[in-house]
PyMOL Python script that loads the backbone (N, CA, C, O; Angstrom):
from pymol import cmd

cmd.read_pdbstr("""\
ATOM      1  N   UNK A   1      -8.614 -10.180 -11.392  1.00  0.00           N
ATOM      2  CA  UNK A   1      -7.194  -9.872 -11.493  1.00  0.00           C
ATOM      3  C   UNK A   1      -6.983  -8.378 -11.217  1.00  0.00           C
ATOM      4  O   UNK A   1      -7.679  -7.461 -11.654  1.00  0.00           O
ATOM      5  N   UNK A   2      -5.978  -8.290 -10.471  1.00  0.00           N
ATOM      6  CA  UNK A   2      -5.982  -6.522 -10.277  1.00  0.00           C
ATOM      7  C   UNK A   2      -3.965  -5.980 -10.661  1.00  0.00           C
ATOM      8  O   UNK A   2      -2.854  -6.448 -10.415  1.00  0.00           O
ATOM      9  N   UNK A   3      -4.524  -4.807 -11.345  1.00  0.00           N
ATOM     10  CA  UNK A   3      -2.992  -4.368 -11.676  1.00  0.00           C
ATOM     11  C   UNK A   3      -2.337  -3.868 -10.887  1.00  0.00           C
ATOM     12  O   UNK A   3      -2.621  -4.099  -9.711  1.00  0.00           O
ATOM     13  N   UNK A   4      -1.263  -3.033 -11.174  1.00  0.00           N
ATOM     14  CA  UNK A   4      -0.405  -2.595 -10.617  1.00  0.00           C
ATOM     15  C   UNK A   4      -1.363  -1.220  -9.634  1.00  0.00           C
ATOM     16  O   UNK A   4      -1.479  -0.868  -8.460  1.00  0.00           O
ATOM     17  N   UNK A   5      -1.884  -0.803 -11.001  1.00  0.00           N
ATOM     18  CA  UNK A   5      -2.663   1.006 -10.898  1.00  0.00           C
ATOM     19  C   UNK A   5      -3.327   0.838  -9.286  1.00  0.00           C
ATOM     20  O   UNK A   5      -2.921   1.310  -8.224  1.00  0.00           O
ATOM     21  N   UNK A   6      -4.404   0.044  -9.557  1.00  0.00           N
ATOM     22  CA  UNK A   6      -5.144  -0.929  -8.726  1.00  0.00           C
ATOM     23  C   UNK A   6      -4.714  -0.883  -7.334  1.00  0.00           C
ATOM     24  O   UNK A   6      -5.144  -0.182  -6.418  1.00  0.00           O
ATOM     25  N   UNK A   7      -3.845  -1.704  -7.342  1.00  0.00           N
ATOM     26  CA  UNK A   7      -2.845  -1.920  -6.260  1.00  0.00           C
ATOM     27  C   UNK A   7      -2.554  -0.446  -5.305  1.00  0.00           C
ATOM     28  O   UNK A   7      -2.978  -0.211  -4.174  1.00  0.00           O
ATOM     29  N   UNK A   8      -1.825   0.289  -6.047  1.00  0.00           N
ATOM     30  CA  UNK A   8      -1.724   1.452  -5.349  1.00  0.00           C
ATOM     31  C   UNK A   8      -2.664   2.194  -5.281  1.00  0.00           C
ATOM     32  O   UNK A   8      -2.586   2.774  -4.198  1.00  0.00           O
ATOM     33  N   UNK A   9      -3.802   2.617  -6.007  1.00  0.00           N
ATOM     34  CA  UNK A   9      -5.286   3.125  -5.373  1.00  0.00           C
ATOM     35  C   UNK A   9      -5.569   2.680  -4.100  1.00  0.00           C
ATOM     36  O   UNK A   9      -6.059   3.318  -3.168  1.00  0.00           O
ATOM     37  N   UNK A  10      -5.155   1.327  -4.150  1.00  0.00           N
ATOM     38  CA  UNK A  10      -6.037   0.468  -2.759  1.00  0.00           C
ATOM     39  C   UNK A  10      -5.277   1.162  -1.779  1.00  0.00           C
ATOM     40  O   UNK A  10      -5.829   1.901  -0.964  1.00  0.00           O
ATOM     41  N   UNK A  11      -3.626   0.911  -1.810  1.00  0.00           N
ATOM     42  CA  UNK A  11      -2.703   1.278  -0.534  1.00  0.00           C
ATOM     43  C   UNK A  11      -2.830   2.767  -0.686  1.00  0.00           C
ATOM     44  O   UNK A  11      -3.214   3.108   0.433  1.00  0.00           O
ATOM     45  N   UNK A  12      -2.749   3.664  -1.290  1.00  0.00           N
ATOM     46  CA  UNK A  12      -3.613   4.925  -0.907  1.00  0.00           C
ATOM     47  C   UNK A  12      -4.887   5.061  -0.101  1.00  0.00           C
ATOM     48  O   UNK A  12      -5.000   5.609   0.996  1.00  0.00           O
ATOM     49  N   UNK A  13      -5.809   4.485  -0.809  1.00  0.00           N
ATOM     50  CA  UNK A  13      -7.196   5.133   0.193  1.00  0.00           C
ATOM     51  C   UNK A  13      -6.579   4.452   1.660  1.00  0.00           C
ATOM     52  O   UNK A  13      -6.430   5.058   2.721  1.00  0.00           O
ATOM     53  N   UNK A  14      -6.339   3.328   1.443  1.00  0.00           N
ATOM     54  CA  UNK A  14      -6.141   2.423   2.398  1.00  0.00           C
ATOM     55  C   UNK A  14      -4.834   3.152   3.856  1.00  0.00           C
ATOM     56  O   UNK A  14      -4.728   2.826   5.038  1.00  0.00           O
ATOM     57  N   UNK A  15      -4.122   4.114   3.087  1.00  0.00           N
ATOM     58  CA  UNK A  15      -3.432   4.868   3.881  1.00  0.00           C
ATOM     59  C   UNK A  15      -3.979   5.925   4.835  1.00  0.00           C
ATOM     60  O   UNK A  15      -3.822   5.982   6.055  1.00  0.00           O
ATOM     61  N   UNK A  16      -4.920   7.078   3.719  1.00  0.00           N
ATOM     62  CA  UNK A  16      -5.628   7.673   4.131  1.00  0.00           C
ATOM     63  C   UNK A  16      -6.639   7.451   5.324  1.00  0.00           C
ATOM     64  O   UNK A  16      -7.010   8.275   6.161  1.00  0.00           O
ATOM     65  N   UNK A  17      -7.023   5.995   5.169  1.00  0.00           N
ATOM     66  CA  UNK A  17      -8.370   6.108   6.500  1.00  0.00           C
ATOM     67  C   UNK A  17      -7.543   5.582   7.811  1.00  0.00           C
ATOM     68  O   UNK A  17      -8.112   5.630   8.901  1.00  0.00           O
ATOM     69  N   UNK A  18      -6.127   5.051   7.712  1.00  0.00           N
ATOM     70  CA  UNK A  18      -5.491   4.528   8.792  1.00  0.00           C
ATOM     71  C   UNK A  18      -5.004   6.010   9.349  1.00  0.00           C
ATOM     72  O   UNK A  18      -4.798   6.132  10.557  1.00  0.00           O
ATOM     73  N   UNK A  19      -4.880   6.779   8.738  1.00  0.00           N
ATOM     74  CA  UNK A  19      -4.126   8.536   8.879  1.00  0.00           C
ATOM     75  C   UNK A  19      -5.806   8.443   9.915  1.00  0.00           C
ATOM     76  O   UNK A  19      -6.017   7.994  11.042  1.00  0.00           O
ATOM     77  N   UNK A  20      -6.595   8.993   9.045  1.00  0.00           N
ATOM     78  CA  UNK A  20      -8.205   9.068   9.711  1.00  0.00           C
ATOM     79  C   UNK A  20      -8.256   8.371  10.843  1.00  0.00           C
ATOM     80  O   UNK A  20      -8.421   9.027  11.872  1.00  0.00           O
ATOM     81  N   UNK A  21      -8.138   6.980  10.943  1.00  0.00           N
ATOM     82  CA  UNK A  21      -8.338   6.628  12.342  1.00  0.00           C
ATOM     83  C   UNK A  21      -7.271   6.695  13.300  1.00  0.00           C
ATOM     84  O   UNK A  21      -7.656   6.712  14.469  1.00  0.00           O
ATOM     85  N   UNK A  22      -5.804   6.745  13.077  1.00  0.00           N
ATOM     86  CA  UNK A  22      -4.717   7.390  13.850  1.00  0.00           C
ATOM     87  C   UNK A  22      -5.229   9.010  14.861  1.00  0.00           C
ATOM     88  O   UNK A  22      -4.907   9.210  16.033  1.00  0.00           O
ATOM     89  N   UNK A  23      -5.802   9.658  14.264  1.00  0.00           N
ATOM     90  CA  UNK A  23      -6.428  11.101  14.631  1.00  0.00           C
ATOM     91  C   UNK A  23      -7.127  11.036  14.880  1.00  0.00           C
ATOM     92  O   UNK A  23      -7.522  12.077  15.406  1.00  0.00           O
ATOM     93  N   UNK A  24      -8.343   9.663  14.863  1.00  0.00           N
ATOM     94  CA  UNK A  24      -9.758   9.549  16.121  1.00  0.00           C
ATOM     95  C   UNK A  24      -9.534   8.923  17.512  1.00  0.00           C
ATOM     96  O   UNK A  24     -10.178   8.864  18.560  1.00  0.00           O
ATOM     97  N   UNK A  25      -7.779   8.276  16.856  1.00  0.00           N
ATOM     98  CA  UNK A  25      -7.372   7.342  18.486  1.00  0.00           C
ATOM     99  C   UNK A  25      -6.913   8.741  19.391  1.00  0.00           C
ATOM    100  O   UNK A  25      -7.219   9.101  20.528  1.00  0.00           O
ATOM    101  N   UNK A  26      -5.955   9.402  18.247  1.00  0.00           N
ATOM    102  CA  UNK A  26      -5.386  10.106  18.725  1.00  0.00           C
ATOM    103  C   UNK A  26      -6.444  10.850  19.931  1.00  0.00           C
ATOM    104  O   UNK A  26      -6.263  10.752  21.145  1.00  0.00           O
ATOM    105  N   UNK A  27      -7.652  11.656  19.224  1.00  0.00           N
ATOM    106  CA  UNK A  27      -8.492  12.436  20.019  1.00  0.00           C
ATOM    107  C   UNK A  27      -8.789  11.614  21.214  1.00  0.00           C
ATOM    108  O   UNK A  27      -8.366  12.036  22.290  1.00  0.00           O
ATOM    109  N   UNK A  28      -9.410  10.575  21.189  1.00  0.00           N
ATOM    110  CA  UNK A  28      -9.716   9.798  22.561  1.00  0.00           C
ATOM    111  C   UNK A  28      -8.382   9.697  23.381  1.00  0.00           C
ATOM    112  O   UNK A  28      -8.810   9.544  24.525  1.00  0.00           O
ATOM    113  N   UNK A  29      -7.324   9.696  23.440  1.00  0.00           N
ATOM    114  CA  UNK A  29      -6.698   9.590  24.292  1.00  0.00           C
ATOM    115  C   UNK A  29      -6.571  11.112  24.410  1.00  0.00           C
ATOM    116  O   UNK A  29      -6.765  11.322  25.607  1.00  0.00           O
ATOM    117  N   UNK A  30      -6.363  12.207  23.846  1.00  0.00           N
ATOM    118  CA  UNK A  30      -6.559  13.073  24.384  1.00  0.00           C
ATOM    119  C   UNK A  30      -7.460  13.332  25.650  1.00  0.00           C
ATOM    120  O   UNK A  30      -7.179  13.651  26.806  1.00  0.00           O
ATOM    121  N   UNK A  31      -8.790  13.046  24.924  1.00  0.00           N
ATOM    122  CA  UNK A  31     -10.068  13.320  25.706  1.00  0.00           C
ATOM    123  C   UNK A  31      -9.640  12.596  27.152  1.00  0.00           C
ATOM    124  O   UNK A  31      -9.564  13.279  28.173  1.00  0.00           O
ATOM    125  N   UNK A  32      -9.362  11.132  27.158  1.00  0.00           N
ATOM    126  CA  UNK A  32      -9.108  10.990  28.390  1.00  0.00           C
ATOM    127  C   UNK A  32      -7.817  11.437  29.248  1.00  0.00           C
ATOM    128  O   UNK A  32      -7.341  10.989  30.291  1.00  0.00           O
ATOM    129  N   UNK A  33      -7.485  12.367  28.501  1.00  0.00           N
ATOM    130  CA  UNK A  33      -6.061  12.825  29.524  1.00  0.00           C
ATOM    131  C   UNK A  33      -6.573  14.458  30.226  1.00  0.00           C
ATOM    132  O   UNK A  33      -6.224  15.033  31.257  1.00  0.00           O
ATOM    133  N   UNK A  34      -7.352  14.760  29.346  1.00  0.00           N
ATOM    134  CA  UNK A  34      -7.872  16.637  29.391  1.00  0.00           C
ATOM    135  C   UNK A  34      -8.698  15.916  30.306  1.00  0.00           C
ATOM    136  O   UNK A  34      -8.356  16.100  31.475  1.00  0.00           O
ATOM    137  N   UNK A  35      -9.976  14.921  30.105  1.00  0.00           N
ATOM    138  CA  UNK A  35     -10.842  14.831  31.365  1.00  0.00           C
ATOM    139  C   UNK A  35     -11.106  15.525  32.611  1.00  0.00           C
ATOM    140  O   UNK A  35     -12.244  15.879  32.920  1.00  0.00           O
ATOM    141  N   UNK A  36     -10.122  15.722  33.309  1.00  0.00           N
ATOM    142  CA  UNK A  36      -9.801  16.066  34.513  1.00  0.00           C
ATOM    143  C   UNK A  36     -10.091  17.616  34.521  1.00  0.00           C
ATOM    144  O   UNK A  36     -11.110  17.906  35.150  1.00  0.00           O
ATOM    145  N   UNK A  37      -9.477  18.570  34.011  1.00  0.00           N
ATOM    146  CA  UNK A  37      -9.259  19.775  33.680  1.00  0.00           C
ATOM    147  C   UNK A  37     -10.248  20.877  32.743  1.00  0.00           C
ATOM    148  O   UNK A  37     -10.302  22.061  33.076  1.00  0.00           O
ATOM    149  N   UNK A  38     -10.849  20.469  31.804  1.00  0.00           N
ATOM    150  CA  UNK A  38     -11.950  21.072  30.976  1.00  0.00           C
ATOM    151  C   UNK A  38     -13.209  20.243  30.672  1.00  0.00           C
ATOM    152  O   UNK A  38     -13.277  19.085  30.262  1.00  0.00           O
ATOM    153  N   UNK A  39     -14.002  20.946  30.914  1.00  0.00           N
ATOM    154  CA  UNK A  39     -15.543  20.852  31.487  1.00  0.00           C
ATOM    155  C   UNK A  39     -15.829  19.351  29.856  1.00  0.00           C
ATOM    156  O   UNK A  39     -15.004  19.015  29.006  1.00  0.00           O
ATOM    157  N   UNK A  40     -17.106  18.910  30.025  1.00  0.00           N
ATOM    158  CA  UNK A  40     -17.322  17.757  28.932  1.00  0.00           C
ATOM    159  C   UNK A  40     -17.340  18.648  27.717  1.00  0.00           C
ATOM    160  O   UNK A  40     -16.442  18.995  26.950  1.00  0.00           O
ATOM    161  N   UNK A  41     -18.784  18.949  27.774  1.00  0.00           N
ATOM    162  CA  UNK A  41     -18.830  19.793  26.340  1.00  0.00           C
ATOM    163  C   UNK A  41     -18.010  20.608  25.333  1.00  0.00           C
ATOM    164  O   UNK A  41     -18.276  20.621  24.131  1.00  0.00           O
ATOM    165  N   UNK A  42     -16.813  21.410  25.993  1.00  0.00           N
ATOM    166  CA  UNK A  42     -15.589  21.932  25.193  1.00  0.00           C
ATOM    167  C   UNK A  42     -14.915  20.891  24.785  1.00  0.00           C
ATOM    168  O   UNK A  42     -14.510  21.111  23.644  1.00  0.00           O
ATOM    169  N   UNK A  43     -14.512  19.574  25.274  1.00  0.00           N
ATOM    170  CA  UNK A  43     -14.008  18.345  24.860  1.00  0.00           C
ATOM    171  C   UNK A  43     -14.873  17.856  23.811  1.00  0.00           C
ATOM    172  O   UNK A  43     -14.218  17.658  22.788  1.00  0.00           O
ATOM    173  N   UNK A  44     -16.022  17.605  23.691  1.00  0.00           N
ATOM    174  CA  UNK A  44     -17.256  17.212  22.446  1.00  0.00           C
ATOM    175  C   UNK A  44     -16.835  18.246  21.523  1.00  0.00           C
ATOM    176  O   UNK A  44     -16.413  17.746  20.480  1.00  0.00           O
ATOM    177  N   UNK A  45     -16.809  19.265  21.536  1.00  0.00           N
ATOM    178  CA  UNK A  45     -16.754  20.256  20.486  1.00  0.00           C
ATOM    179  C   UNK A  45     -15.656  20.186  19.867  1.00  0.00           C
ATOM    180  O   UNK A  45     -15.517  20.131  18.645  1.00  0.00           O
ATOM    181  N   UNK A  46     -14.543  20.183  20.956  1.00  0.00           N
ATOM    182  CA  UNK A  46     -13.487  19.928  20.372  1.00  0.00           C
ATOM    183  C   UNK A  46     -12.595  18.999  19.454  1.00  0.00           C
ATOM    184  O   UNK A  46     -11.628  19.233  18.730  1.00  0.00           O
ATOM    185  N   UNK A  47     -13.444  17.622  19.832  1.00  0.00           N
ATOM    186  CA  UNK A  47     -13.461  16.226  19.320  1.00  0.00           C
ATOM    187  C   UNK A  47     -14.095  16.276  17.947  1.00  0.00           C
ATOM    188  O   UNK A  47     -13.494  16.021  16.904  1.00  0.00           O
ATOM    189  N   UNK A  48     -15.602  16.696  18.064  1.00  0.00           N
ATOM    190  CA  UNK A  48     -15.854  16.745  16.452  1.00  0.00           C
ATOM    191  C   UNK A  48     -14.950  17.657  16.129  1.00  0.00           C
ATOM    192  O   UNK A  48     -14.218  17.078  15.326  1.00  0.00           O
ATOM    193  N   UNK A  49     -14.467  19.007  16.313  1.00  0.00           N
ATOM    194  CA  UNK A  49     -13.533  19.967  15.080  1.00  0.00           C
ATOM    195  C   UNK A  49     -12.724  19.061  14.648  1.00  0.00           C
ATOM    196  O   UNK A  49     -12.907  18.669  13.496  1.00  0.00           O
ATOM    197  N   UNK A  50     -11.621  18.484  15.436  1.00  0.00           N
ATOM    198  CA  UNK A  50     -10.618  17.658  15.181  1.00  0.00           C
ATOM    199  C   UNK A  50     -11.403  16.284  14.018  1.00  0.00           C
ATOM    200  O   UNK A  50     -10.898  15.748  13.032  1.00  0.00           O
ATOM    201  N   UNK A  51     -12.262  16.149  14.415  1.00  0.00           N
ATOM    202  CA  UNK A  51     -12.784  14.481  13.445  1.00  0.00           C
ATOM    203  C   UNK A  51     -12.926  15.404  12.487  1.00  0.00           C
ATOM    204  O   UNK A  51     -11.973  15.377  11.708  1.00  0.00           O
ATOM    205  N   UNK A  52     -13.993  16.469  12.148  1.00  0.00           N
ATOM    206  CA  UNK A  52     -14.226  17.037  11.035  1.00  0.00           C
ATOM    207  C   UNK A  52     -13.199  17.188  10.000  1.00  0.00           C
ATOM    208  O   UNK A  52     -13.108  16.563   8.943  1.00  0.00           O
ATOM    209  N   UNK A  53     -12.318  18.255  10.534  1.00  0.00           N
ATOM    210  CA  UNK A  53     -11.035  18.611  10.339  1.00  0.00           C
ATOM    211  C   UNK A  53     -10.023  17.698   9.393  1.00  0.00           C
ATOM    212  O   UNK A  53      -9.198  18.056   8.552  1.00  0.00           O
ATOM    213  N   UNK A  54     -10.440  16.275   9.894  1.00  0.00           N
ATOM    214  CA  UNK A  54      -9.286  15.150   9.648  1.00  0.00           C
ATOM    215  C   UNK A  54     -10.133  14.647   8.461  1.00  0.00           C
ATOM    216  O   UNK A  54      -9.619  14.152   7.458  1.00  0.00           O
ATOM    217  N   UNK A  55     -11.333  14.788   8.618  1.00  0.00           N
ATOM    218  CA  UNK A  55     -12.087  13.987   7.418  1.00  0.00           C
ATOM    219  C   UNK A  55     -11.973  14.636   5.793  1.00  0.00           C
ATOM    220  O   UNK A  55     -11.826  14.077   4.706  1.00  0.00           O
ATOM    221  N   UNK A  56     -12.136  16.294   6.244  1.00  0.00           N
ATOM    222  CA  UNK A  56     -11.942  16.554   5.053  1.00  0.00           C
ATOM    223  C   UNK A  56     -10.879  16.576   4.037  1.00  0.00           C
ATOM    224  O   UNK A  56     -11.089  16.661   2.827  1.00  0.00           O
ATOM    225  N   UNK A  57      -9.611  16.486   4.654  1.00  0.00           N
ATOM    226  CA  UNK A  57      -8.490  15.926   3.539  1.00  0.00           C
ATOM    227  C   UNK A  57      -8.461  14.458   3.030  1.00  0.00           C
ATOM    228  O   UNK A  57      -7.792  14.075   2.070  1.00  0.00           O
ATOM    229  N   UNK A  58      -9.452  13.518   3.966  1.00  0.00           N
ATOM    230  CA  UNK A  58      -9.050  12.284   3.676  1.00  0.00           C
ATOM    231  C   UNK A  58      -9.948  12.002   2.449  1.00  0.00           C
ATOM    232  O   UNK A  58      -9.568  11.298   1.513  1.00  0.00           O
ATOM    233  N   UNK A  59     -11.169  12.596   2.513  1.00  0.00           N
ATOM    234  CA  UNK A  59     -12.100  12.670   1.207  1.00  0.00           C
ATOM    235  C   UNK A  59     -11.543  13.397   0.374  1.00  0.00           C
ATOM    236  O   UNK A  59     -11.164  12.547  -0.431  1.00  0.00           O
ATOM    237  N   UNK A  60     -11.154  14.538  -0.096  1.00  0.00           N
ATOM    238  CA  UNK A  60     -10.552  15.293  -0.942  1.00  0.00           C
ATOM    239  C   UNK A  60      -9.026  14.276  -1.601  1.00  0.00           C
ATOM    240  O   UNK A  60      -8.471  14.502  -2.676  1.00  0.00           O
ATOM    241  N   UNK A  61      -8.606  13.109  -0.541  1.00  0.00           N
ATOM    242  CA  UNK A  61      -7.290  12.809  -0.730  1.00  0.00           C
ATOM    243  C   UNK A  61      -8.250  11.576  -1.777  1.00  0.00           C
ATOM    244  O   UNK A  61      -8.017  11.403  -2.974  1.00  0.00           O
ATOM    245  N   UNK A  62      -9.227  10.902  -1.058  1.00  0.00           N
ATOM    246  CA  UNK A  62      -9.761   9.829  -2.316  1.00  0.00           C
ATOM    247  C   UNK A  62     -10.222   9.934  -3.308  1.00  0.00           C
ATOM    248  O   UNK A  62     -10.161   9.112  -4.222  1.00  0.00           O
ATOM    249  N   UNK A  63     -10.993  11.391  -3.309  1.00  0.00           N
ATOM    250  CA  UNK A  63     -11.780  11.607  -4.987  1.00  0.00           C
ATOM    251  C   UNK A  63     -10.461  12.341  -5.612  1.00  0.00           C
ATOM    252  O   UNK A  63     -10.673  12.418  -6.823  1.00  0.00           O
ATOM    253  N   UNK A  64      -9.254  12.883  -5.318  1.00  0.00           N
ATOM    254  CA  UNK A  64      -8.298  13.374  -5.942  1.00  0.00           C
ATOM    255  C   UNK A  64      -8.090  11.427  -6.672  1.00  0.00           C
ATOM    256  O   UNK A  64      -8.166  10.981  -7.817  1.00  0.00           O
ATOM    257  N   UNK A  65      -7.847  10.838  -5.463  1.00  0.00           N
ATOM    258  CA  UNK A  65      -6.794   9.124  -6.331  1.00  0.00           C
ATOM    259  C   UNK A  65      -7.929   8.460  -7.427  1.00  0.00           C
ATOM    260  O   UNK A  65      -7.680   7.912  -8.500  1.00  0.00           O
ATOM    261  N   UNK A  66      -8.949   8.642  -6.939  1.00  0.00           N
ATOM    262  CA  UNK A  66     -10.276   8.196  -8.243  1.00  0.00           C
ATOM    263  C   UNK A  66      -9.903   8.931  -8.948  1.00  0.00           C
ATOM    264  O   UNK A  66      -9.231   8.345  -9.797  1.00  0.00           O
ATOM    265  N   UNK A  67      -9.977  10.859  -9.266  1.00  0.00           N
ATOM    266  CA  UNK A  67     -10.062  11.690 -10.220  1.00  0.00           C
ATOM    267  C   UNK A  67      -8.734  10.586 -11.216  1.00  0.00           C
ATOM    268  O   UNK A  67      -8.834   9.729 -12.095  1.00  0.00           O
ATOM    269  N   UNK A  68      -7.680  11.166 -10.529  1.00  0.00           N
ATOM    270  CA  UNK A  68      -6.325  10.834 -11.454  1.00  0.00           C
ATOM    271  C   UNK A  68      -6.005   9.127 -11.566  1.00  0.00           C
ATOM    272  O   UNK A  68      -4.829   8.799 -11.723  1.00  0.00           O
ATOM    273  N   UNK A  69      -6.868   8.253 -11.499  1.00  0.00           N
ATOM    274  CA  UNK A  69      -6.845   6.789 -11.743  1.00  0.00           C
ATOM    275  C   UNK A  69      -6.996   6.504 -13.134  1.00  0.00           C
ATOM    276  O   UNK A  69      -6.346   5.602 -13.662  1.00  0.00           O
ATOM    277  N   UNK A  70      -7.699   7.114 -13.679  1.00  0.00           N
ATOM    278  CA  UNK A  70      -7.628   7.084 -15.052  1.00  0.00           C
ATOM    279  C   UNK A  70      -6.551   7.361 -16.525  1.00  0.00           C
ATOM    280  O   UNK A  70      -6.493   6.903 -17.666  1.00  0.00           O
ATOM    281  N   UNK A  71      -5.822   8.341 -15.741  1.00  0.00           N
ATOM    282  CA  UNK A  71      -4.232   8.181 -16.727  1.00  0.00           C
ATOM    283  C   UNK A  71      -3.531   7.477 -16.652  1.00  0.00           C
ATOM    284  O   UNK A  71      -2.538   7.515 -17.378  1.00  0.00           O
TER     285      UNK A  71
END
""", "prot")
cmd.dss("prot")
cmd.show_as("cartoon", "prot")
cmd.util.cbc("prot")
cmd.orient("prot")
């Protein structure tokens, strides 16, 4: 049986990694639009900053909804 609390933990994290993968689609279509214009490797580099970048609020956003699940 799951509560209310529950419920919205889930649609939180559950928000967060759709945010996360919105910003990995996002980058690939980038990547294939820059293609043309800047060399591969500045695109790789650039791709992880951006993944990196995106990951660390989305972890900070789930151990924040674990931290405060308990009140």
């Amino acid at each position: 049986m799951v509560n209310s609390s529950n419920k919205i933990v889930l649609a939180e994290i559950l928000s967060l990694v759709i945010l996360f993968i919105s910003v990995c689609l996002l980058v690939c279509i980038a990547d294939s639009l820059l293609n043309v214009t800047a060399p591969k490797m500045v695109i790789d580099i650039l791709k992880m900053i951006v993944i990196v970048v995106s990951l660390i609020p989305t972890g900070f956003g789930i151990m924040f909804i674990f931290k405060n699940r308990d009140e």
